[in-house]
N, C-alpha and C positions, 0 to 999 in steps of 0.2 A: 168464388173461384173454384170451379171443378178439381178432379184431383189428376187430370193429365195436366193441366196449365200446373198446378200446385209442381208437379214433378219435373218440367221441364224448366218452371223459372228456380226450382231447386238447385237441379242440376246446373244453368246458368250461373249460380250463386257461387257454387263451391266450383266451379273453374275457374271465374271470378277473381275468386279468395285466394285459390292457388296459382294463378299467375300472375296475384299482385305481390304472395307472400315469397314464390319464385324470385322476384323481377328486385324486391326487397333484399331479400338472401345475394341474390346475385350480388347487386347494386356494394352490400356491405363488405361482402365476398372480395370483390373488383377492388376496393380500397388496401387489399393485401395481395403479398405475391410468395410462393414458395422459394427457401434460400436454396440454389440446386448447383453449387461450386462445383467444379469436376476436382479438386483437389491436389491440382499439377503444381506443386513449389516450386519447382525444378527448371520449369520452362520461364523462354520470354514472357515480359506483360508488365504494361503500364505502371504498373503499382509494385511490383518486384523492386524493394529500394537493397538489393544489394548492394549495389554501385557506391550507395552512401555509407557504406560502413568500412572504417580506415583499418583493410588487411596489410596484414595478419595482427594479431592482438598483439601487444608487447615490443611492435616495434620503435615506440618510444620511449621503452624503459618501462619500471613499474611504478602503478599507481600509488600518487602520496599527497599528503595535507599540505596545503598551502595556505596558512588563515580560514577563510572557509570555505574554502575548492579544493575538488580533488583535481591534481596535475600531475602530468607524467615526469619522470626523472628529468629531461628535456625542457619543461615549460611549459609545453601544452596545454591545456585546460581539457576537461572531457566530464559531458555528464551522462552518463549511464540511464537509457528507455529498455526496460528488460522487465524479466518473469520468472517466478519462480518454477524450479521443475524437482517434483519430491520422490522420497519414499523411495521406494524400488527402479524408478523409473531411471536414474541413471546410469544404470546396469543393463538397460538395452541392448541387445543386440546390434551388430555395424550397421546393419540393414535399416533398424529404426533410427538409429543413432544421426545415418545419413537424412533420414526422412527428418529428422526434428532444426537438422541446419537451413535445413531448406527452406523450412517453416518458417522458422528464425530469421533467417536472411531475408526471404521475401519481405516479414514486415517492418524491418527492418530495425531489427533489436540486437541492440549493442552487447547486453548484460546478461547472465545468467545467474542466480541465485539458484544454486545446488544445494536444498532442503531437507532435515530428519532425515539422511538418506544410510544414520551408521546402526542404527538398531539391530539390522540384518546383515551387516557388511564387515562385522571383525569374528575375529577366530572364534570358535564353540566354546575353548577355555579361556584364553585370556581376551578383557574388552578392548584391550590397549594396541593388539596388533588387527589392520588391518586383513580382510580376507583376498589374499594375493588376485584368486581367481575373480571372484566381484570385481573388483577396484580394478583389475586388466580390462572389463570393459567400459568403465569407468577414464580409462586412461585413454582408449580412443576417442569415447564420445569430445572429451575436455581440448582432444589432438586437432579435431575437426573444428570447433568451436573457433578455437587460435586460429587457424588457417583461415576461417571465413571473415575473420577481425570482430568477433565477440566473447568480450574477457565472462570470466568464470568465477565464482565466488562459494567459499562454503560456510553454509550454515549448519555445518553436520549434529552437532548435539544439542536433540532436544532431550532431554533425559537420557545421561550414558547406563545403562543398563548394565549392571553386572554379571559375569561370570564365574562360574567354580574357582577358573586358576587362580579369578582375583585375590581369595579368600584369604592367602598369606600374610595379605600386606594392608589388611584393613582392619579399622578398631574393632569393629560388628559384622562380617559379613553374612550374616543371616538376618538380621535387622534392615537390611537396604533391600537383600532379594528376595524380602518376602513383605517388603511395604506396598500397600495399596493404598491410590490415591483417587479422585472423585472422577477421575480422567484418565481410561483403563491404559490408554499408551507411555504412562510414564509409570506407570507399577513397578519395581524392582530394580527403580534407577538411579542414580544422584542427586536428581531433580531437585533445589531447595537449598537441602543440608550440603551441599557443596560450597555453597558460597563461604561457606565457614570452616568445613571441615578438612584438612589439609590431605588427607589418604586418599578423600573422594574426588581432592583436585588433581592428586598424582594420575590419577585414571585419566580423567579428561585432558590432562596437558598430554598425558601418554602417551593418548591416539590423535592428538591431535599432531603433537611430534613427527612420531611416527608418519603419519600423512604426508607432512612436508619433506622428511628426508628420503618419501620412496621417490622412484626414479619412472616417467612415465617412458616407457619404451619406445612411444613414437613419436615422440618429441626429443627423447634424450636429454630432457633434462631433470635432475630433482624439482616435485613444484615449489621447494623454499628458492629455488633458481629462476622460476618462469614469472615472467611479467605479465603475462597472460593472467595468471591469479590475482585478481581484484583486489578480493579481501578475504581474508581470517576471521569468523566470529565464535566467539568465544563458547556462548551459548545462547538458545535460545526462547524470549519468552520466561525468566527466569530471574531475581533476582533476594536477596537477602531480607525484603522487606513485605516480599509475595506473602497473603495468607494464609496461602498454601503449606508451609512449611510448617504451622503448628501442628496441620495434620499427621507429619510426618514425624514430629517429635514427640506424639504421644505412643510412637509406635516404635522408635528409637529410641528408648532411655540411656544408650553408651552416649551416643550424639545429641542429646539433650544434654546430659552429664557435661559435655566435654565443651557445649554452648556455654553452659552456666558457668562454669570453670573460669571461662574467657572472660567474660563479660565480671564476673568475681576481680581477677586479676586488673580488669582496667578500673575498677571501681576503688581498687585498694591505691591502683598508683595517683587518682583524683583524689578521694578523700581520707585515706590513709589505714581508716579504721571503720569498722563497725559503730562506734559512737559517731564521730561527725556525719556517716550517710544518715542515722537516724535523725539528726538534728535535722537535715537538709530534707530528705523525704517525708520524714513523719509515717504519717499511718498507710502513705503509698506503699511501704514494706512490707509486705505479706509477712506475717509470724512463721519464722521454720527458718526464713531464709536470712543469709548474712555472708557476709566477706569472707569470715573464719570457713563457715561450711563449705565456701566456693559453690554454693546452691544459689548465687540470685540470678532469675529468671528472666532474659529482656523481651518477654512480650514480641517476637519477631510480628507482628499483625499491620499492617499498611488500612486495615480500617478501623482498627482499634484510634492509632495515631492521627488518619485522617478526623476521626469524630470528633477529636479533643480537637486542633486544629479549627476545624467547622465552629463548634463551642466557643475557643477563647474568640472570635469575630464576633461571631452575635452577642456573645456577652459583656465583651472587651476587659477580657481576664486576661489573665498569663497561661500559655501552657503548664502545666505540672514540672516540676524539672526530672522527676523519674523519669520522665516521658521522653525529656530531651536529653536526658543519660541514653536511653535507650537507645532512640534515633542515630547520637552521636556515635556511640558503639558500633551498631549495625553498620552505618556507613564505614568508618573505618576499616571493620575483618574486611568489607567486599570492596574495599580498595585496595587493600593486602591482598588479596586474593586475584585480581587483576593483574595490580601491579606484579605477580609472579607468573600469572601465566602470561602475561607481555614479554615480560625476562624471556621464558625458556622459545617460545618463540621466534627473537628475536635472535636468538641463539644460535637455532640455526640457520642465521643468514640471512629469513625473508625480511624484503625490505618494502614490501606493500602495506595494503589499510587493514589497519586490525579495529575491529568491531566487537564492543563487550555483550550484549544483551538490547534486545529493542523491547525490553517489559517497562511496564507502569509499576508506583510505589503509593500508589492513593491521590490528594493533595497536598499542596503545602510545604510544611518541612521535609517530609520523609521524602516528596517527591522531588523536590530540590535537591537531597542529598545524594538520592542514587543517580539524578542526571547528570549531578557532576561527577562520579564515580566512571559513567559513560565517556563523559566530555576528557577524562584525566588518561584515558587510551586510545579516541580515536573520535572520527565521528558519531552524530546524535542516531540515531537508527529508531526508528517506530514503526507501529502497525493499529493499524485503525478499518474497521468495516460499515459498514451501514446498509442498510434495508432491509431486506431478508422476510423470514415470517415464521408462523407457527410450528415448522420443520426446523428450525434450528439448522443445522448443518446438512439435511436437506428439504429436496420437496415435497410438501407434501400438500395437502387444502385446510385450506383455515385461513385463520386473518393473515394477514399482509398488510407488512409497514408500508404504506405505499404513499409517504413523504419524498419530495424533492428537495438535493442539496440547493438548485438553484432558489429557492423560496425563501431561504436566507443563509447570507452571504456567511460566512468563516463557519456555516455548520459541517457537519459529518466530516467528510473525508479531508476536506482541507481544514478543518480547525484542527489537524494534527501538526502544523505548523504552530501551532502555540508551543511545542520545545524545542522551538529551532532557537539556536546559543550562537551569538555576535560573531564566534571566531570558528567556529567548525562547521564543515559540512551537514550537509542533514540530508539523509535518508529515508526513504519511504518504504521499506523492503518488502512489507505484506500490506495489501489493500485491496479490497473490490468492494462495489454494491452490488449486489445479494438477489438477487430471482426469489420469490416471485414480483419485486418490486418492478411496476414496470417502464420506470425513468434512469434501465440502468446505463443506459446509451451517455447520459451526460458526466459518468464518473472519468472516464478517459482521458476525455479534454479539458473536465475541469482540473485536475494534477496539471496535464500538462502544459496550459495556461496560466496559473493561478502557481502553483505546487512549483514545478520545474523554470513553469519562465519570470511571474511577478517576483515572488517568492525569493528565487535562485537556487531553490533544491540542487542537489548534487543526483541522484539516485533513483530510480524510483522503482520498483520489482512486484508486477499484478501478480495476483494470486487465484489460480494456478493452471498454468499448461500444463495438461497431463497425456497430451496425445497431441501428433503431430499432424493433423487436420483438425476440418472444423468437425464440431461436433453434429451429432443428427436431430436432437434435442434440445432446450435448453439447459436440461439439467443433466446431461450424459455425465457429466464430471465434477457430479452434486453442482451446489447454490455455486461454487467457486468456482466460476466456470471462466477462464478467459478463451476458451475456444467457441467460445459466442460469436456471431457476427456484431454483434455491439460491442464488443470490445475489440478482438487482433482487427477485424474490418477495419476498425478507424486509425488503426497504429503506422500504414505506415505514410498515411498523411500526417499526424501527430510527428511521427519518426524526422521527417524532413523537414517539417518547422520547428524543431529542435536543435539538430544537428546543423541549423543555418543560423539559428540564433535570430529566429526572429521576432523572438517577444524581449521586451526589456527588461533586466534586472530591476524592480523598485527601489527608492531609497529609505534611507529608514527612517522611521516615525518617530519612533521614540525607543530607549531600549526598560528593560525590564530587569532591574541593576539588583544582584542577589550574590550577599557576601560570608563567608562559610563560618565564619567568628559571630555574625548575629546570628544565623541559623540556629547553634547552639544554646543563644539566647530567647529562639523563640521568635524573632523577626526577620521578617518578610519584605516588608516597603510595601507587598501590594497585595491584595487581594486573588485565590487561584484556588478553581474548582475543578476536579476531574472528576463526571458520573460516567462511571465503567458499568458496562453489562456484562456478555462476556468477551467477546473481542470488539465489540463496539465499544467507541468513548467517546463525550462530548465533554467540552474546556467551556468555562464558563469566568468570570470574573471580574475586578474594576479598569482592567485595561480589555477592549472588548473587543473580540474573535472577528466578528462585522472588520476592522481595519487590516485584516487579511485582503480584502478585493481592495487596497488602496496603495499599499506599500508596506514594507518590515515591519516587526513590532519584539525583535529577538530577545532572549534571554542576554543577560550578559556577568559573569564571574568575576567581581569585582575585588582587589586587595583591599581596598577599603569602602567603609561602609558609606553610597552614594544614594542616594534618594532615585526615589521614581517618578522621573515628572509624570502629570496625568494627561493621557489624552482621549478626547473623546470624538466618536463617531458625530458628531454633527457638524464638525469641519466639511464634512463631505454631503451630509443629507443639505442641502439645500431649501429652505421653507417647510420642511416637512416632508418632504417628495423622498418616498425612499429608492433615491438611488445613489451607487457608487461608482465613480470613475477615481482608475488608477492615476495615481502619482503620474504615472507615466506616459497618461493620457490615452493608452493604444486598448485599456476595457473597459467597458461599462456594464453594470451589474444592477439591475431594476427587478426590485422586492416588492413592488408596490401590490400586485397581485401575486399568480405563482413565481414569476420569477423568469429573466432571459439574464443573458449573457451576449453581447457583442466583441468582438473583436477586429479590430483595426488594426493591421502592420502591414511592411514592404509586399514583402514575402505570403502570408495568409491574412483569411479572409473570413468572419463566420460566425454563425449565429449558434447559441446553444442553448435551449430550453423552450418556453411560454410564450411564442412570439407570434403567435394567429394573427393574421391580419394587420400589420404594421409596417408601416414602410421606413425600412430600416439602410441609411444614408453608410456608408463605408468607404469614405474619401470619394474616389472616382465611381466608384460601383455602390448601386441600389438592389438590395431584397428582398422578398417579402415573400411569408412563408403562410400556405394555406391550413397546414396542419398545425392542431391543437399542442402538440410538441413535437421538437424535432432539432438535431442537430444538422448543421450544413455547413461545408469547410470547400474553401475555395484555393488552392495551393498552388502557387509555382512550386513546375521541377525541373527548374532550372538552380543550380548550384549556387549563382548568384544574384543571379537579374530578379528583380520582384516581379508581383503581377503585371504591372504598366511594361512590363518589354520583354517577360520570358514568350517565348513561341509556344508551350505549353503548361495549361493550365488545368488540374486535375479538381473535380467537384466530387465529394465525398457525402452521401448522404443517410442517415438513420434517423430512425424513430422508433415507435414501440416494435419488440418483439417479443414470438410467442411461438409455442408448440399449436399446429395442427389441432383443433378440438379444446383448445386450452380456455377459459371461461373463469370471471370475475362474476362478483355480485353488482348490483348500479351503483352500489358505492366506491366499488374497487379496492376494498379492503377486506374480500373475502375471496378466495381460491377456491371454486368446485369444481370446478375440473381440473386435471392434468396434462390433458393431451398428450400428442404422439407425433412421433417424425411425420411430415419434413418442418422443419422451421419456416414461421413465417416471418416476411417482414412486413408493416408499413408502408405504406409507400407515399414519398414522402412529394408532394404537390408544390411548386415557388418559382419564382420568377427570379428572372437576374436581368441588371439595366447597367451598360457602361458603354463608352462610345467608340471603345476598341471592338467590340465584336462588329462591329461592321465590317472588320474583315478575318471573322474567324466562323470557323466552322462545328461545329459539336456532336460527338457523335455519344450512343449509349456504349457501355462497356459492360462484359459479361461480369459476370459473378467473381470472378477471378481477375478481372480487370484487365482482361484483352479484346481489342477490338471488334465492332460487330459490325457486319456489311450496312445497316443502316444510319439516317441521320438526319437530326433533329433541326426544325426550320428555324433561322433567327431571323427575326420582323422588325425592323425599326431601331436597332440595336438594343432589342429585349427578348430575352429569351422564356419561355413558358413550357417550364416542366411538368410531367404527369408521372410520379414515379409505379405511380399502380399499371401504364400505361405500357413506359419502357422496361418494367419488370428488372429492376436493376436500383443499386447503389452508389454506383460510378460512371461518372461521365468525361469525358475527355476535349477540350476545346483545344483548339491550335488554329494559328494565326500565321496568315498569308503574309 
């Protein structure tokens, strides 16, 4: 071959190559589409679920316990789809303030969860009074809220931070404002030593008082008056058993001193003396310490107690009874300590849901104890996350947990329904999965199916809207990001299969019978493991998390001591075929590979997970989904009428997303790129077959969910979606 043929079939080669690697690029390119919302809350649009939300907040009285619903003064029932909104952020400005209802409204979220918002928000001297000026725009945001019929709730103290003026009225105050903790925002605060220590509770009931007796100006009412205020939590993230708190009392010796005192004192009124605890302890007794001294020491450690715990199982010992002196103890100050700030509370006048702390206490006994410390003021409240990766609390490249909760049923975010308790409501306050995982599309639907509807959650508050649009990024508002189109995107289809009650309550399984007389003995009835990270947790044990996707499996506080029947998942696995269908017949839940979810009701419709190529049967209606994963919800909105007769039928559609340039390793559990605005999505490719569309029509909807002058052909009464195609998430049917 000469060297002009040589150069020209060269040259042949690399155009070749570069319009196959082109046409490749393209090709993979085409399978995604940029998320380009224009951002208008404000306006008409299909998905705008104002309409569903019962204005103004409070017009049925305020929210209260009814066995395990919250119901309004009236009857009602009502369970709260909402978000949290923190930090500084409710200090907004009117302008923003108006921008965040709009938000709100559109997706149609009942709830707010008002977050850590008092660090910055009480006076320079004292911590106890609010900062008039802050909290004025605080009092419009809360004003607007009401009027749109979305109740408000506070979580104001995660650590009450002290100030100078405090210093009069406290044991130490240089001991508290100048402790540092492994977690720089709670340095200088209550955080811990409160649960025991009575001056650091005066603080926190203080401003918490204070809060309720001021008067919002544009409401006119004090909020110990408005029924619009949901709930009152006490603190949060925090509790007596935390192992947080040793750190703090090596740094406190007034508040150590005045721990051991306590704990001294109750030891004298059990064993009377110094000789009988020695009999009973033995060489548990550290040398130095005794009754007389009022120096013994209760180990405040939740991993200390869970390991003993752990041990006396596998060895089938007894706990130590120091251990359960201990336990005993602790539990009691932090129900003293409740039970007064309930009191003062209650004091003045509010008549809503008070909430003590949504923290963990390890396994076991200790975590038995402090739940019912929980259960003994109000309802159960948790916070549970999952996925995330090498950035912790944000993004960054590195490995990535990039596990599915649907791949096995009661994992991650719904096995936090393992401390839901027979008679009280149960909350979900803080939850997301975590970017860069990239299945976080399925965490929404699974609470709000599983969580909210199997379940019967009362609550539930994503973490966190920090801005009243979508974001440009995924991570604009770190790993916590509910301004994702994976997330608010799917809320306010979620929002109205909620609010219509179209999933059914399960019944229950079995309960998980736990009585406060053996506790101190050391028993249990059942077997229960909590492995905590750091705000991640998974529940493990001999009644098994798996009977989450079937029906209840509650806690329940018994006066006397009842055994725990056993029940096991293979009621539901069939031959070995891992799958679950509810009690209730309306889910199914298939583990056998990575995992789907089906759902079956009046009202919705919808597959969520691993469901490539399957032809998946939904009463009247057939789907079948081309993408590797993918969530897809098929929704009347119509108020009452189900699919089979509403005129409108909203399809809601996700799958993976990603920044612009963002990049995995082939395994998908590495992160090397970052990328950059715009967001992309997936686009999500399936079919829909029912015998009603033969006379309905489909058209795509914009980003924001208003109408677009085109529309999609139905053939045969099936319909053949492209979502790379129509460049969209939502689609609209209605019926001649």
């Amino acid at each position: 071959m000469n060297k002009l043929h040589k150069h020209i079939y060269g040259a042949i080669a690399v155009v070749v190559v570069f319009v196959l690697f082109s046409y490749t690029n393209k090709e993979y390119q085409a399978d995604w589409f940029a998320f380009k919302p224009n951002a208008d809350f404000s306006s008409y649009s299909i998905i705008n679920m104002k309409d569903w939300l019962d204005a103004p907040a409070g017009k049925h009285g305020f929210v209260q316990i009814k066995d395990k619903d919250f119901v309004f003064e009236d009857g009602t029932k009502v369970k709260f789809w909402g978000v949290n909104i923190c930090s500084n952020t409710p200090f907004v400005d009117r302008e923003k303030a108006d921008q965040f209802v709009n938000t709100l409204t559109f997706m149609g979220v009942n709830g707010v969860r008002f977050h850590k918002f008092t660090w910055e928000a009480t006076d320079s001297i004292n911590s106890s009074q609010p900062d008039s000026l802050k909290f004025l725009k605080m009092d419009y945001f809360q004003s607007k809220l009401k009027e749109n019929g979305i109740y408000y709730g506070w979580s104001h103290i995660y650590g009450h931070k002290v100030k100078p003026g405090d210093s009069a009225n406290l044991e130490a105050y240089s001991e508290i404002a100048n402790l540092k903790y492994p977690w720089q925002h709670l340095n200088g605060s209550t955080s811990s030593l409160v649960n025991f220590a009575p001056d650091l509770q005066d603080l926190n009931i203080g401003l918490t008082v204070n809060m309720l007796n001021r008067r919002n100006p544009f409401t006119g009412l004090r909020y110990a008056d408005d029924p619009a205020l949901s709930f009152v939590e006490f603190q949060n993230e925090d509790d007596i058993f935390w192992s947080a708190i040793e750190r703090a009392l090596e740094q406190a010796p007034t508040y150590k001193a005045i721990l051991c005192k306590q704990f001294s004192a109750w030891l004298k009124i059990k064993y009377l003396n110094d000789e009988k605890l020695k009999q009973i302890w033995r060489s548990d007794l550290p040398e130095g310490q005794s009754i007389a001294k009022e120096n013994v020491y209760p180990t405040p450690n939740h991993q200390l107690f869970s390991s003993h715990y752990i041990k006396s199982i596998q060895e089938n010992k007894n706990i130590p009874q120091h251990l359960l002196d201990k336990m005993q103890f602790l539990y009691e100050q932090q129900l003293q300590f409740y039970k007064r700030f309930e009191k003062a509370v209650r004091n003045t006048g509010y008549k809503g849901v008070i909430v003590s702390s949504g923290w963990q206490a390890g396994s076991g006994i200790s975590h038995m104890y402090n739940l019912h410390t929980d259960y003994s003021v109000g309802p159960i409240d948790r916070h549970n996350y999952f996925g995330g990766g090498k950035g912790g609390h944000q993004l960054t490249t590195g490995f990535v947990n990039n596990e599915a909760m649907v791949s096995l049923p009661g994992s991650g975010l719904l096995g936090t329904g393992m401390q839901q308790v027979l008679d009280r409501p149960f909350a979900f306050s803080e939850w997301m999965s975590l970017i860069p995982n990239q299945w976080t599309a399925e965490a929404s639907p699974l609470i709000a199916f599983y969580g909210m509807g199997l379940q019967g959650w009362d609550a539930s508050y994503s973490f966190a809207l920090d801005s009243p649009t979508y974001s440009p990024t995924v991570q604009s508002h770190s790993v916590y990001n509910v301004n994702s189109p994976s997330q608010m995107g799917l809320y306010p289809a979620l929002a109205v299969m909620l609010y219509r009650n179209d999933i059914s309550e399960g019944p229950i399984l079995t309960e998980r019978n736990v009585n406060l007389a053996a506790l101190s003995e050391g028993k249990l009835g059942f077997s229960e493991f909590i492995e905590q990270g750091f705000d991640d947790k998974k529940f493990t044990g001999s009644i098994s998390s798996k009977l989450l996707a079937a029906g209840k499996i509650p806690i329940a506080f018994t006066e006397n001591l009842k055994e725990t029947q056993p029940y096991t998942i293979s009621r539901f696995e069939e031959k070995g075929i891992k799958t679950i269908t509810s009690a209730t017949g309306e889910l199914f839940w298939d583990y056998n590979s990575k995992g789907y979810i089906t759902l079956n009701t009046n009202g919705t419709k919808g597959v969520l997970g691993f469901a490539k190529g399957l032809n998946l049967e939904l009463g009247e209606w057939t789907l079948k989904i081309k993408n590797e994963f993918a969530v897809v919800l098929l929704t009347s909105l119509d108020k009452k009428a189900g699919l089979d007769k509403t005129d409108k039928i909203l399809i809601t559609t996700i799958g993976r997303v990603k920044n612009t340039g963002m990049e995995y390793d082939e395994t998908n559990t590495h992160l090397s790129k970052l990328g950059n605005a715009p967001i992309l999505l997936e686009g999500i490719d399936f079919t829909i077959g029912a015998k009603r569309l033969q006379k309905a029509t489909l058209k795509p909807l914009d980003h924001m969910g208003r109408t677009r002058s085109e529309e999609i052909v139905i053939d045969n009464n099936q319909i053949n979606i492209e979502g790379a195609t129509h460049k969209t998430m939502y689609y609209l049917l209605e019926f001649r």
